[in-house]
N, C-alpha and C positions, 0 to 999 in steps of 0.2 A: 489438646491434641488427640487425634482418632486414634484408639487402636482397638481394631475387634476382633472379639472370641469368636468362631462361629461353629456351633457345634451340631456336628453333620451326620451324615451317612444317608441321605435323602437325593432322589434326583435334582431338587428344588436346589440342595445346600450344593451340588455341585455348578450349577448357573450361576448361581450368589458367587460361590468362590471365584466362576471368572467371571465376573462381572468388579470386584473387588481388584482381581489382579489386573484389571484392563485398565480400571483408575487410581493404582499405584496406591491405593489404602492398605496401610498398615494393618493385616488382617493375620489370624494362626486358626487354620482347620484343625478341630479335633475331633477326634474321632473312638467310640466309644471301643472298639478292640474286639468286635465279636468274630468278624470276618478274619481270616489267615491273612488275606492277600487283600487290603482295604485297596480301593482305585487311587490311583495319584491324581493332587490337585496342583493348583497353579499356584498355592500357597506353602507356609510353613507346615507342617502337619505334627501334631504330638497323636499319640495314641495312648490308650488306658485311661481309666476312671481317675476322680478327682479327691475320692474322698469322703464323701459325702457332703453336706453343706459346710462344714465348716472347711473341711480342703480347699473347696471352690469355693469360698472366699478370698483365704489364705490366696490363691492363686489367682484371682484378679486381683488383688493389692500386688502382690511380690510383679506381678505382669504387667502393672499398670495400664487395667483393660478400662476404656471408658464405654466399651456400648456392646452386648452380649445378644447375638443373633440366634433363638433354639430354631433348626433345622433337622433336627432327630427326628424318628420315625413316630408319628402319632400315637403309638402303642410303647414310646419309648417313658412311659410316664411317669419312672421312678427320676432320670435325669431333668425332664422338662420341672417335676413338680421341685428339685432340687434348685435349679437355675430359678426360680420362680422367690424361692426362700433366702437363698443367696444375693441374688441381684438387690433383694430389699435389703438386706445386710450390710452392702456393701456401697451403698446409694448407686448402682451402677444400673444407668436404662437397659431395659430385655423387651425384646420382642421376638413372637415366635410367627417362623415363616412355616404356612400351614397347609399342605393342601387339602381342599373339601373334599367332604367322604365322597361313597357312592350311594347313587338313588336308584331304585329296581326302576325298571321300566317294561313295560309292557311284554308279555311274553316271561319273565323274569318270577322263577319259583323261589323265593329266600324266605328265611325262618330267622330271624335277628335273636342274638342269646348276649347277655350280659358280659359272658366270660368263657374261658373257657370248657368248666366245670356244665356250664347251658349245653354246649357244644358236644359233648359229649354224651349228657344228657340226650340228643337230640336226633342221637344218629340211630339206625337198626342194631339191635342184642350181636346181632351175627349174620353175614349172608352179604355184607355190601360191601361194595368195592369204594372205596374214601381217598381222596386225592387230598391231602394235608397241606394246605399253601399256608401254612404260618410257621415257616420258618422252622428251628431244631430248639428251641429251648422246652415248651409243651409237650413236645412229641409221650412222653413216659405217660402222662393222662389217661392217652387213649388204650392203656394196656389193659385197662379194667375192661373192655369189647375185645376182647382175643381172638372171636371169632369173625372179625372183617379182615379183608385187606385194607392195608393202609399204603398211598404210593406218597412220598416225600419228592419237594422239591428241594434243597441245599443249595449255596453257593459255596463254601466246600463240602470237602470228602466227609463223612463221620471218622471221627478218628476211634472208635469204637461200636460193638454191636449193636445197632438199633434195639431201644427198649418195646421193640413193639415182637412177637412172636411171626406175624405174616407181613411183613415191609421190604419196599424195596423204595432205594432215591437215584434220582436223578441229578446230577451236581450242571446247574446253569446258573448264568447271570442275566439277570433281565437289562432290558426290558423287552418283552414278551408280544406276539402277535397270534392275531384271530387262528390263523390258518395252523401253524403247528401246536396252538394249545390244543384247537380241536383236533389234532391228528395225537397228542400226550393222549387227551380222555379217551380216543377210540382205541387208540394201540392197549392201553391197559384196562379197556372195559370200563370203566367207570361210572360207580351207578349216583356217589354223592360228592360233594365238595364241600370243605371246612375252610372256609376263611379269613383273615383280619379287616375290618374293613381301614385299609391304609387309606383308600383313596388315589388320584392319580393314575395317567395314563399309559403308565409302560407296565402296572400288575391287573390293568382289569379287562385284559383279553380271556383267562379263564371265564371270567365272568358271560361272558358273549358269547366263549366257547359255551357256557352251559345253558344258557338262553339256548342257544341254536341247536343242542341235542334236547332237549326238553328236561334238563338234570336238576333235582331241586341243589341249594346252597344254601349251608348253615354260615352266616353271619354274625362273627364277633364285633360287638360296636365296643367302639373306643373306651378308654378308660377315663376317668374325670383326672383333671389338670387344675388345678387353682388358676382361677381369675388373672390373666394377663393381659395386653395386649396382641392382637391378632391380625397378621398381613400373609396375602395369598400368593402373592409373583415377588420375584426376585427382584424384578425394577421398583416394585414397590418399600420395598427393604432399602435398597439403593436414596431414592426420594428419604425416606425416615431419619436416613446415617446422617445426609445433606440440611435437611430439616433440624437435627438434634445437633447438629455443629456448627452452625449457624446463631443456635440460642446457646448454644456453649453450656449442652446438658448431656 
């Protein structure tokens, strides 16, 4: 009998979810808990972490999960490498639905850095205006350059004072377009932008925006994930579940 984990918070995992609810599979979104106000899906939903590997074990056995969907964000790589340890644990098939990074292209100033630590590395002593698109957990890093502006994007509020001395955020939920990212970088000046590469079509309008003002971009590449299996579309996820219930795995 199907029943899937799908562990989410990605545009992708939300197609999956209705894609799942459309064909009456037994499915439970979860969702890692960082957001206030996570989006409703067309499933069950738990929210908060699991445990660590041995939790999320514990919790596909007590759940009786047979097929575990990673849908987290590519940078989510403490969960993904966990579901990766887990799933073999617990003989339970994983596949992670993935989307491919981004490629510069033409016109396109980026500087790729390892981590965060590159990124900051990478930016001017003092003097630049720095547009932060990765999110709030980082943010403290960049206080070692006290002397830029940093502008923040959020999808909530800070519930405390920014760690940065010259910051300001913007509280939005993507997904994102050419024309008002370029009207963000002009309204606040913007001389650099610090990125994660996620990947995907609703965050890479900054990216175009900066192409089109001529702005270089510091580029965080992924983190290493242990060896798993790897699908790019939702339908193809869908085929997989069909495939793996079929051979009754």
């Amino acid at each position: 009998m199907t029943r899937v984990l799908l562990l989410g918070g990605t545009t992708e995992a939300t197609a999956l979810a209705r894609l799942l609810a459309e064909a009456r599979v037994d499915a439970i979104f979860s969702y890692a808990g960082r957001t206030d106000k996570p989006m409703a899906q067309p499933l069950p939903m738990r929210v908060g972490g699991f445990g660590g590997v041995a939790g999320l074990v514990a919790y596909l056995r007590a759940e009786k999960i047979s097929h575990v969907v990673d849908a987290t964000h590519p940078f989510a790589a403490q969960m993904s490498t966990n579901a990766v340890a887990a799933c073999a644990e617990a003989g339970v098939p994983l596949v992670g639905l993935e989307r491919p990074g981004w490629h510069a292209e033409e016109g396109d100033a980026w500087t790729h850095v390892a981590d965060m630590g590159g990124a900051v590395a990478a930016l001017p002593s003092e003097g630049a205006r720095v547009f932060l698109a990765i999110g709030k957990q980082h943010v403290s890093d960049f206080a070692v350059k006290p002397g830029n502006f940093y502008l923040l994007r959020l999808v909530d509020p800070p519930k405390a004072a920014l760690p940065l001395p010259n910051a300001e955020a913007v509280i939005a939920r993507g997904p994102f377009d050419l024309a008002s990212d370029r009207q963000l970088l002009e309204r606040h000046a913007i001389t650099h932008i610090v990125a994660k590469n996620g990947g995907g079509a609703g965050a890479r309008a900054k990216l175009d925006a900066a192409r089109a003002l001529g702005l270089p971009v510091v580029l965080v590449d992924r983190p290493h994930v242990p060896p798993r299996r790897v699908l790019t579309s939702a339908d193809a996820v869908m085929a997989w579940l069909d495939h793996s219930a079929d051979l009754g795995v």
